[in-house]
RODOBA-86984 format. One line per 4 residues: number of its first residue (from 1); their letters; for each residue x, y, z of C-alpha. Coordinates in nm, 2 decimals, padded with zeros to 4 digits. Last residue first. Layout:
REM RODOBA-86984
NUM) A) X/Y/Z; ... .
END
This chain:
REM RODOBA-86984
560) XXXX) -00.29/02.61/05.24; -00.20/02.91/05.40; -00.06/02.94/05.74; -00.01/03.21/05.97 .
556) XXXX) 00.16/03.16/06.33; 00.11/03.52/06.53; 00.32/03.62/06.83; 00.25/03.85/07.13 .
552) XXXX) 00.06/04.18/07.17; 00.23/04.57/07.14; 00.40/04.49/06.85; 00.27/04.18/06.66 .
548) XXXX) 00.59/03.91/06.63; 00.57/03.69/06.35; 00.56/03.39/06.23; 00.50/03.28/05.86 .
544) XXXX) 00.40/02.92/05.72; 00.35/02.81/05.33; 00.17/02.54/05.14; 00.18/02.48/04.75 .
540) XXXX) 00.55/02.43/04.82; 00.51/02.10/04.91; 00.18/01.99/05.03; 00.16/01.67/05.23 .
536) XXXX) 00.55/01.65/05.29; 00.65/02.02/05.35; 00.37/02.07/05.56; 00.47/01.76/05.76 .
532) XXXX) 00.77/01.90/05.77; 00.67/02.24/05.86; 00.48/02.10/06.15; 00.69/01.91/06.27 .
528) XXXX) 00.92/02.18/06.34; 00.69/02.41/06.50; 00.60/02.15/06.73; 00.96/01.99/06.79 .
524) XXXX) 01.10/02.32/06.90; 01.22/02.56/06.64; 01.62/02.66/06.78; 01.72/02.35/06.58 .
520) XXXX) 01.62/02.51/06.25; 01.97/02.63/06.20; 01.91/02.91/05.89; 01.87/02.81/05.53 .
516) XXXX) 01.47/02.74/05.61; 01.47/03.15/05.65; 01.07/03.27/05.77; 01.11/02.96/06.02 .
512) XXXX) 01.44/02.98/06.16; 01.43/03.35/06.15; 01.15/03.37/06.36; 01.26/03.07/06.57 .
508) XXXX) 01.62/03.29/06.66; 01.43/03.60/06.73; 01.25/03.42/07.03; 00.86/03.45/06.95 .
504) XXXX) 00.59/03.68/07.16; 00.54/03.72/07.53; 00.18/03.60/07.53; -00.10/03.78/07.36 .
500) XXXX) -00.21/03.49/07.10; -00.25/03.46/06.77; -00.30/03.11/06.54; -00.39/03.23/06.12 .
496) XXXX) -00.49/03.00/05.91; -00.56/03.09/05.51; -00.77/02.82/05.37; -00.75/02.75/04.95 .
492) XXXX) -00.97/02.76/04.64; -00.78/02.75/04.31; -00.86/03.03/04.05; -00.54/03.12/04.00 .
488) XXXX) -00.54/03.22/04.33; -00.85/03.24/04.60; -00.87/03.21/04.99; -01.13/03.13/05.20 .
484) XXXX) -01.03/03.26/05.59; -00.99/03.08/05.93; -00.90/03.27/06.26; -00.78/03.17/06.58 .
480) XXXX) -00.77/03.42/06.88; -00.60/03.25/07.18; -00.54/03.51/07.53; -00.32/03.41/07.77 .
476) XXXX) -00.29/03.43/08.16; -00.30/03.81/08.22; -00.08/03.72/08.59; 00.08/03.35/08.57 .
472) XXXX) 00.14/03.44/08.20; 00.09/03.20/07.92; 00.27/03.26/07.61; 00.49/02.94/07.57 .
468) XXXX) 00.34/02.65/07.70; -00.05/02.81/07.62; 00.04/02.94/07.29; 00.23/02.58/07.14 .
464) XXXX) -00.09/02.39/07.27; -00.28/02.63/07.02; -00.03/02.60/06.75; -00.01/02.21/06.80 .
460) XXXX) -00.42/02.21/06.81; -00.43/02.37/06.48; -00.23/02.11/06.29; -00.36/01.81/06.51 .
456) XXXX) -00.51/01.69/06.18; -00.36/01.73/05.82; -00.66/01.97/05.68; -00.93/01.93/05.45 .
452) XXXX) -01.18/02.20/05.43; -01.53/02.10/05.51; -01.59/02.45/05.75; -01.44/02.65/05.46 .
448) XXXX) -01.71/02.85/05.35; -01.82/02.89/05.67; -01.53/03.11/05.73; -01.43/03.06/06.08 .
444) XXXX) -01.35/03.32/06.37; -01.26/03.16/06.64; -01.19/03.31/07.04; -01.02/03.15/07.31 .
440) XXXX) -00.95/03.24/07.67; -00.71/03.06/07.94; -00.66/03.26/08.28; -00.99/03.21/08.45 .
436) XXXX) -00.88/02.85/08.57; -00.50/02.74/08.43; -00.55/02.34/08.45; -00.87/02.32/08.47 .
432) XXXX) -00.91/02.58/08.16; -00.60/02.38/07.98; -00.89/02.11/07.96; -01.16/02.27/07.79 .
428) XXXX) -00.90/02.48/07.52; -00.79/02.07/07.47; -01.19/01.98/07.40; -01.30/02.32/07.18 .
424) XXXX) -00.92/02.22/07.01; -01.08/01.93/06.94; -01.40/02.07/06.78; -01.20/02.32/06.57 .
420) XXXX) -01.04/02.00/06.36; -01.36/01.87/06.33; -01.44/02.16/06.16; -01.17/02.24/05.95 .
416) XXXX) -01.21/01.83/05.84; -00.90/01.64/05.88; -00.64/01.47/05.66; -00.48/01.15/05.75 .
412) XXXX) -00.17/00.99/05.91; -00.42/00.88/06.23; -00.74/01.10/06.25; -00.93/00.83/06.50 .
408) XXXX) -00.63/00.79/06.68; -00.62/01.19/06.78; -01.02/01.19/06.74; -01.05/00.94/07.03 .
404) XXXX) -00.76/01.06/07.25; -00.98/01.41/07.25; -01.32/01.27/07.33; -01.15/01.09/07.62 .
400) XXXX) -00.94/01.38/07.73; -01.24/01.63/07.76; -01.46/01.30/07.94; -01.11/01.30/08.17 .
396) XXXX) -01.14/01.66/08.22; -01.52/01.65/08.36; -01.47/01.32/08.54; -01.14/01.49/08.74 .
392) XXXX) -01.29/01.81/08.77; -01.58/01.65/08.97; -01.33/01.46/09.16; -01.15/01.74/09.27 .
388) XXXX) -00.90/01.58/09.52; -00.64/01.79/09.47; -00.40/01.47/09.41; -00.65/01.33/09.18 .
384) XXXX) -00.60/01.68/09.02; -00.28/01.68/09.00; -00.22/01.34/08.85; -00.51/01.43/08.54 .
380) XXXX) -00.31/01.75/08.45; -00.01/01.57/08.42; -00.15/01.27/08.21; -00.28/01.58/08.00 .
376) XXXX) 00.07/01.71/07.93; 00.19/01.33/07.84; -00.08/01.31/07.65; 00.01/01.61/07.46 .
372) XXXX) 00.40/01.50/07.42; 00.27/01.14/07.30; 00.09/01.28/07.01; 00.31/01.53/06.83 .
368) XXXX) 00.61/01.32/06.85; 00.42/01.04/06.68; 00.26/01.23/06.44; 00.60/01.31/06.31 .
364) XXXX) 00.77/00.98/06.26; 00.44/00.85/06.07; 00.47/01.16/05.85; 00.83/01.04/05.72 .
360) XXXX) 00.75/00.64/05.71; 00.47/00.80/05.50; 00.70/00.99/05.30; 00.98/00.69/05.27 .
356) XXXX) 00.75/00.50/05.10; 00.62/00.70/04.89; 00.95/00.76/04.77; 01.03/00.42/04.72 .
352) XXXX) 00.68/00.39/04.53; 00.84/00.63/04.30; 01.16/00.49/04.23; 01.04/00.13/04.19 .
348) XXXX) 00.82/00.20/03.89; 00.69/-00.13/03.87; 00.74/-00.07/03.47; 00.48/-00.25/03.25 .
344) XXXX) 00.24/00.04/03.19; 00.52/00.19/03.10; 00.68/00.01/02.89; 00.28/-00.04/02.70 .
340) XXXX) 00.27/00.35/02.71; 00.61/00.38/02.53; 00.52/00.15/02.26; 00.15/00.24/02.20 .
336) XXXX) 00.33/00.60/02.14; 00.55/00.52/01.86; 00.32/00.33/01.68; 00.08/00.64/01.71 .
332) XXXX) 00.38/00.85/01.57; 00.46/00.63/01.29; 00.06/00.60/01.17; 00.07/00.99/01.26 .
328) XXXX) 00.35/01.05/00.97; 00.19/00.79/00.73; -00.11/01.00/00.70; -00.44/00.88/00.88 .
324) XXXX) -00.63/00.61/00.71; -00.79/00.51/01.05; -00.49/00.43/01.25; -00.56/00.29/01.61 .
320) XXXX) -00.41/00.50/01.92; -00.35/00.28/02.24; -00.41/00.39/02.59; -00.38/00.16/02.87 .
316) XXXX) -00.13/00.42/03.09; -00.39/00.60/03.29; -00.19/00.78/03.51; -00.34/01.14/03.48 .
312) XXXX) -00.06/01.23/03.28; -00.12/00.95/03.01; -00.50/01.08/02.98; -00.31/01.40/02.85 .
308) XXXX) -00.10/01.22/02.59; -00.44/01.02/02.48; -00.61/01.33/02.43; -00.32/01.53/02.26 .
304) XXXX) -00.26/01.25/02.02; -00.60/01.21/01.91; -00.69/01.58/01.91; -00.36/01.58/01.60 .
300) XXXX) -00.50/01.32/01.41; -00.85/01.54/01.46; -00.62/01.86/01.36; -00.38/01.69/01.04 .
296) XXXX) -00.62/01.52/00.81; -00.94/01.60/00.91; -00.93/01.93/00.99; -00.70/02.03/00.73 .
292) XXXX) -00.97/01.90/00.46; -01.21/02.12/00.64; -01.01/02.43/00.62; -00.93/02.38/00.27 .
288) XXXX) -01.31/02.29/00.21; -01.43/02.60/00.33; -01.13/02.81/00.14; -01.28/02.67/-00.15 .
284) XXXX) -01.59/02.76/-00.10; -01.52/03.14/00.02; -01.30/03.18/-00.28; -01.61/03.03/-00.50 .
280) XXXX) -01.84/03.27/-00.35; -01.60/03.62/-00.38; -01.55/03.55/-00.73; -01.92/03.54/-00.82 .
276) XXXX) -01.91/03.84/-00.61; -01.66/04.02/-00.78; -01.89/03.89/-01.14; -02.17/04.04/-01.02 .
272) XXXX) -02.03/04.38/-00.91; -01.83/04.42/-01.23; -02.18/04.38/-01.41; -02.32/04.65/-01.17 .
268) XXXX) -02.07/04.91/-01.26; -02.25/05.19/-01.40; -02.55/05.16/-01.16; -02.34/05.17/-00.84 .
264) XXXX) -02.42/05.56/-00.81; -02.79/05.53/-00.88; -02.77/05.22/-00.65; -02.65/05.41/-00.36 .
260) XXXX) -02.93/05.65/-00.33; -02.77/06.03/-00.32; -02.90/06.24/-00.08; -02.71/06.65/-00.04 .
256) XXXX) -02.82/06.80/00.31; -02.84/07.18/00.45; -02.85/07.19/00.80; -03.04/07.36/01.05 .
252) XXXX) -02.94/07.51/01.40; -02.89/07.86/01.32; -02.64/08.12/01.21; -02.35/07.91/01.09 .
248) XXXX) -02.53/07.66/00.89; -02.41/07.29/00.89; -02.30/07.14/00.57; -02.38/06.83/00.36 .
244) XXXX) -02.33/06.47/00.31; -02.62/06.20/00.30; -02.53/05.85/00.10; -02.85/05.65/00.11 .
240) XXXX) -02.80/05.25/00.06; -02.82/05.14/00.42; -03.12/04.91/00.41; -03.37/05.16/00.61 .
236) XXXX) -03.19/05.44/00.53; -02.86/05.58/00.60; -02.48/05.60/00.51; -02.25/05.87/00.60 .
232) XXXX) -02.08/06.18/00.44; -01.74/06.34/00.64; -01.78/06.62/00.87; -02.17/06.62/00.87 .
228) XXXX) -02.20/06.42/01.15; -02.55/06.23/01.14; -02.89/06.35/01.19; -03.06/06.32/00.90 .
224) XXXX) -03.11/05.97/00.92; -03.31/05.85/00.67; -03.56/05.54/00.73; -03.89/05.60/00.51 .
220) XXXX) -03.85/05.59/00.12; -03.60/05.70/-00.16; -03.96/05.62/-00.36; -04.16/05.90/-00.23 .
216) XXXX) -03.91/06.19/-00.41; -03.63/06.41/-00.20; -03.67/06.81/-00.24; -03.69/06.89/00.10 .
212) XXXX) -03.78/07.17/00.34; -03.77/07.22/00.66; -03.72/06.86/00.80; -03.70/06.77/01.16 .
208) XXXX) -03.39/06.56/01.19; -03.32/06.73/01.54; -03.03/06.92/01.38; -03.29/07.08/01.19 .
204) XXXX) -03.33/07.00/00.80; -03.31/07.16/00.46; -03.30/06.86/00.24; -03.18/06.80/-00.07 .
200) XXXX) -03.20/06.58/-00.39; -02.99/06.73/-00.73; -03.15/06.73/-01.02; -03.27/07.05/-00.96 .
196) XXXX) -02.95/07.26/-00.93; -02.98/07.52/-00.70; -03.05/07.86/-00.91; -02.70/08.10/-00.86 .
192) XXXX) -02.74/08.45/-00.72; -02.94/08.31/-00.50; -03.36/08.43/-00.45; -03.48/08.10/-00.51 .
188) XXXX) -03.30/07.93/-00.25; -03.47/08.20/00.05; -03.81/08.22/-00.07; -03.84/07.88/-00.08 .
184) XXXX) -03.70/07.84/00.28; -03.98/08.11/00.38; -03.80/08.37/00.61; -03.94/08.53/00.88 .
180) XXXX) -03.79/08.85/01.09; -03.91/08.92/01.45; -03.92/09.21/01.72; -04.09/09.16/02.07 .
176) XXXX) -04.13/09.48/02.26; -04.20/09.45/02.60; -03.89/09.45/02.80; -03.71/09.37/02.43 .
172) XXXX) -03.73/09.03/02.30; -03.56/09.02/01.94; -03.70/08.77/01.74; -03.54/08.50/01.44 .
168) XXXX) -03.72/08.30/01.20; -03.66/08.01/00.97; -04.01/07.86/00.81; -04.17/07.52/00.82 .
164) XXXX) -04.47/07.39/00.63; -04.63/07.04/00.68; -04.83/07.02/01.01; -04.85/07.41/00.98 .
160) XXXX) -04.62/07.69/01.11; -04.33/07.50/01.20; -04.05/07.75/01.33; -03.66/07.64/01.23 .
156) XXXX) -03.46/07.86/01.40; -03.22/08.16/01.36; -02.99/08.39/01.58; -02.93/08.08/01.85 .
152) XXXX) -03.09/07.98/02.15; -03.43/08.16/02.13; -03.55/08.34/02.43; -03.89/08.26/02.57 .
148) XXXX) -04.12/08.54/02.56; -04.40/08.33/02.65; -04.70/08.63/02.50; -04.52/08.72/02.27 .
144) XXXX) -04.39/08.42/02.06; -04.75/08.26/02.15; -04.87/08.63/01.89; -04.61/08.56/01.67 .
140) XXXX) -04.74/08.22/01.58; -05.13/08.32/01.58; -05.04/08.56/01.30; -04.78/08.29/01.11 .
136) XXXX) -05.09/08.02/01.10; -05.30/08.35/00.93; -05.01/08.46/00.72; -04.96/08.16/00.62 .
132) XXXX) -05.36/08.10/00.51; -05.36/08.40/00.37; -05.05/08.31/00.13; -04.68/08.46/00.18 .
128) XXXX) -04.45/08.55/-00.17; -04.64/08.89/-00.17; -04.44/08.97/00.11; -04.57/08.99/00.48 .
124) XXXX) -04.62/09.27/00.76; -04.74/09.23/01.12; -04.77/09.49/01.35; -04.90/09.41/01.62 .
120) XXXX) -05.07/09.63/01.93; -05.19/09.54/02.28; -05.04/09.79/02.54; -04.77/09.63/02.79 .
116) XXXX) -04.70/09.31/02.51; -04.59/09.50/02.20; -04.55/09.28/01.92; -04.34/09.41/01.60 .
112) XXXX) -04.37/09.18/01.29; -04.15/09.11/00.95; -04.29/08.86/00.73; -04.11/08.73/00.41 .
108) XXXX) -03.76/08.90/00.41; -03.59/08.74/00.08; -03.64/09.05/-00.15; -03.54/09.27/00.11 .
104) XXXX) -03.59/09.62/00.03; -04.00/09.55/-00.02; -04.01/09.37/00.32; -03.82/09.67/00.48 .
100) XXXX) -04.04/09.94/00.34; -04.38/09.77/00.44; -04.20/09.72/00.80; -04.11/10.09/00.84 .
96) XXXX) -04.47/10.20/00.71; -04.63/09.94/01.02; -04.34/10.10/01.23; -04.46/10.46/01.19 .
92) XXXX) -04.81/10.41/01.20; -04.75/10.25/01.56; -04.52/10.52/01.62; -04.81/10.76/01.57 .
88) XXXX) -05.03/10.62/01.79; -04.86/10.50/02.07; -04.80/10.91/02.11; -05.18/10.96/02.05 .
84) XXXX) -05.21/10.68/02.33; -04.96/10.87/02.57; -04.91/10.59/02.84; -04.61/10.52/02.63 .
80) XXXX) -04.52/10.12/02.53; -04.51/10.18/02.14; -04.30/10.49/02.26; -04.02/10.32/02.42 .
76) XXXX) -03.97/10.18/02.02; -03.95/10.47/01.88; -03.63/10.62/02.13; -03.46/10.23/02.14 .
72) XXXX) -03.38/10.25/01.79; -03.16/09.96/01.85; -03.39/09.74/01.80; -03.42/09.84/01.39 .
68) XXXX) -03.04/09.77/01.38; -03.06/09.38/01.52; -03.33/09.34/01.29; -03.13/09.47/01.02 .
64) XXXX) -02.82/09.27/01.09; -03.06/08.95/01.14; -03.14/09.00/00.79; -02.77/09.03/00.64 .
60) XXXX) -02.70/08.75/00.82; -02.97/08.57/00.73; -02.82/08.63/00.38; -02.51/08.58/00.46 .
56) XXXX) -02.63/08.22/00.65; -02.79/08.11/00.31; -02.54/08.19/00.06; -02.29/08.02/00.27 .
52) XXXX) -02.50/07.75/00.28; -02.54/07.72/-00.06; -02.16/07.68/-00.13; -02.13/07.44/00.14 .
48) XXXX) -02.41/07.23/-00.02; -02.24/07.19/-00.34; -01.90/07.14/-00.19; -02.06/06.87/00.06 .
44) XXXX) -02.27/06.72/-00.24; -01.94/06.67/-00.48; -01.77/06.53/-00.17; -02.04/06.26/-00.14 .
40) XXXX) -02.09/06.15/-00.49; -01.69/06.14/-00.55; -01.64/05.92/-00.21; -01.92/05.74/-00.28 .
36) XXXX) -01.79/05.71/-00.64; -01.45/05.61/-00.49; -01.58/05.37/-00.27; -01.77/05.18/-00.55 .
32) XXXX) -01.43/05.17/-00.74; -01.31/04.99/-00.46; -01.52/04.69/-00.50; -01.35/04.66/-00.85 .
28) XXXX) -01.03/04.56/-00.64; -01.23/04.18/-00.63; -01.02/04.05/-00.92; -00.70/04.09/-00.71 .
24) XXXX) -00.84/03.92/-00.41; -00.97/03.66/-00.69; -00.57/03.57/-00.73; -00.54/03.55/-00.36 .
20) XXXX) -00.82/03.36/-00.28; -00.67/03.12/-00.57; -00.30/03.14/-00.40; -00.46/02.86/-00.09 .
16) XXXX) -00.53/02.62/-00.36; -00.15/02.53/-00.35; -00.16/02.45/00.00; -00.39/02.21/-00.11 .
12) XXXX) -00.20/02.05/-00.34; 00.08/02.05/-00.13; -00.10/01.87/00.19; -00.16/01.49/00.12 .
8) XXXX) 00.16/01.45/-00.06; 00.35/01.65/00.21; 00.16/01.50/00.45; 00.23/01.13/00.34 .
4) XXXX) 00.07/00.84/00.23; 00.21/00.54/00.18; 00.16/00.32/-00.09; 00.00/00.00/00.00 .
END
């Protein structure tokens, strides 16, 4: 059977991998529909720039006059005089003022003066301004007046009907309201220059209300017209409107160019069809690239990885079976049954020496820890016999009972937190008959770690290690254990902490702890058994720090 290699499985698809690149080269034409966007929308920008200019100067020019005519502060105190023939004739003098102002300013449209104190309006319109919008604009003025609230900028957008909008601006004066209106027809047909009626606009608030708009039914619902102006944008309800434009100077309104995208993209349709045509068969073939590597190099691959990893969890009856895979993983799963069959095989005599030697280790230890307390409670138990306090006695020895029974019980393994706790509840009971009113203890325990495995005796050897070496014959000693969760890496572990008030650690067992490369003889068997059990159960995952707290005693933490 001819073998069947990766390279021969691999280089004619590797090959395949240039034809993306090829119809990347065919697919450039996309570009071209950037360019006309790009051409559509700066075209539209320049247009509407140009207009807007023309706009704002002439508002400019408007609002300059208005400005003017309220600065003729001498008439207009007398619209408000308590002299009614005085009213009088400055009411006949604005009303001619305003006639000579709309027929000087081919795009004013209505120019008004409200006075609020002593009910008068004048109210003046071009030819350009129907009944009916001089009626809605009447009525308009007239709410202007009577809220007097101050516009925010020079010129705004004022609806006067459900479907026409015009641009005014108002002076407010004490009680003199002065105004200028401005019909956006009025105002593009009076440029120097016609705008260009093929082209689609909209005269819009920055709100997206429209003023005015040239755009047909069929570019539809959907148009943003609220979008930053600094560069064009796309819109609508499929994305296909291009909108560009400028922002006007003097109010808040916009002038907009829309172009549909498929007017632009007209011209190079065919191109389109046959990039995309392109585009399909380059995304098929990359498909089956992708799926022919799966199969022939990444599930191989899984294989190997699965089995390797089932290998570090000690399960060595693993054995990889070809299934047409390339020669290359046929020589590598060979390879592999080989070395897991040798060492499945092995006895592995090293390591079960080591184990050996571990528990022979731990054994060692837990029998120093355990005969020194008994010997301590056998103590305890002589004196009081010789006291006499028979009620003590049967009290202490029930403590001791309970005690012994969890200290075989828990031989050379790992302990509950809780149980732990409970024993040193039972030895905390005994040192009380032994050192009345001078022996207190206080927990504070995480419930989170109540079921937390620990090696036993562990917190009862710090606690027995307080009351030798801290206890005064005057304070007596205080005991304040605490028992925390703990996070890293996102493994779960128990910080324990042992304090007391006594007279605090020698120097030398400080630095024999904190430093192991210092003489650890000045320990003491309980500290010292304790770091080696640590040392045995948990390596270097677990760690042990004493201290001395200023002021109190010594402190034992340990974190697991």
């Amino acid at each position: 059977m001819k073998k069947q290699t990766l390279r021969k499985k691999f280089i004619p698809k590797l090959l395949l991998i240039l034809l993306p690149l090829v119809i990347f080269i065919n697919l450039y034409n996309f570009k071209i529909t950037d360019v006309l966007r790009d051409q559509a929308a700066s075209s539209g920008s320049e247009f509407s720039a140009v207009y807007m200019r023309e706009i704002d100067a002439t508002l400019f020019d408007l609002r300059r006059w208005l400005v003017n005519l309220s600065k003729d502060t001498q008439h207009l105190a007398k619209l408000s005089s308590d002299d009614a023939s005085e009213r009088e004739r400055e009411q006949q003098y604005y009303s001619e003022l305003l006639q000579e102002a709309v027929a000087l300013h081919p795009t004013l449209d209505i120019a008004f003066i409200i006075s609020t104190k002593y009910p008068y309006s004048a109210i003046t319109s071009s030819e350009n301004v129907t009944f009916e919008e001089y009626q809605a604009f009447v009525q308009l003025a007239k709410n202007i007046a009577q809220y007097r609230k101050p516009f925010a900028t020079e010129w705004i957008a004022l609806p006067i009907t459900d479907s026409e909008c015009v641009l005014g601006s108002v002076i407010m004066l004490d009680d003199i309201v002065l105004g200028a209106v401005v019909k956006p027809q009025t105002l593009l047909s009076s440029m120097p220059f016609a705008l260009d009626t093929e082209k689609k606009f909209v005269l819009a608030k920055h709100s997206g209300y429209v003023v005015m708009t040239t755009l047909p039914n069929e570019y539809g619902e959907g148009i943003d017209l609220t979008g930053d102006l600094s560069s064009y944008y796309m819109t609508g309800v499929n994305g296909n409107i291009i909108v560009s434009g400028a922002e006007s100077k003097v109010g808040p309104f916009r002038l907009m160019m829309i172009a549909c995208d498929a007017e632009i993209q007209s011209g190079i349709s065919w191109a389109k069809s046959v990039s995309l045509a392109l585009l399909g068969v380059s995304v098929f073939t990359l498909i089956g690239i992708i799926v022919g590597f799966r199969k022939d190099v990444l599930q191989p691959l899984e294989k190997v990885g699965s089995a390797i990893e089932k290998v570090r969890q000690a399960k060595f009856d693993q054995h990889l079976i070809p299934q047409n895979e390339a020669q290359e993983f046929v020589d590598i799963y060979d390879t592999f049954n080989r070395m897991t069959d040798q060492i499945e095989n092995l006895k592995i005599e090293n390591y079960e020496q080591l184990i050996h030697k571990q528990q022979a280790e731990l054994r060692f230890y837990q029998t120093q820890i355990k005969p020194h307390f008994i010997l301590n409670c056998l103590t305890t138990i002589q004196n009081l016999a010789k006291q006499g306090k028979t009620e003590d006695l049967n009290r202490f020895i029930s403590d001791f009972s309970s005690f012994a029974r969890y200290m075989f019980r828990t031989d050379f393994t790992l302990v509950s937190l809780y149980d732990e706790l409970e024993q040193v509840k039972y030895y905390i009971s005994m040192q009380e008959f032994r050192f009345p009113d001078q022996v207190f203890f206080v927990s504070d325990i995480d419930n989170n770690v109540r079921d937390f495995q620990i090696p036993s005796m562990l917190i009862q050897t710090l606690v027995e290690n307080s009351v030798k070496h801290g206890m005064n014959e005057e304070t007596g000693i205080s005991i304040f254990v605490q028992c925390l969760e703990t996070q890293k890496d996102d493994k779960i572990g128990i910080q324990i902490s042992v304090e007391d008030n006594g007279g605090g650690f020698p120097a030398t067992v400080i630095s024999a702890l904190n430093d192991p490369r210092t003489d650890q003889s000045a320990l003491g068997f309980g500290l010292q058994n304790i770091s080696a059990v640590l040392g045995l159960i948990y390596g270097d995952a677990a760690t042990m720090q004493v201290e001395n707290i200023p002021g109190s005693g010594a402190k034992v933490v340990i974190t697991l």
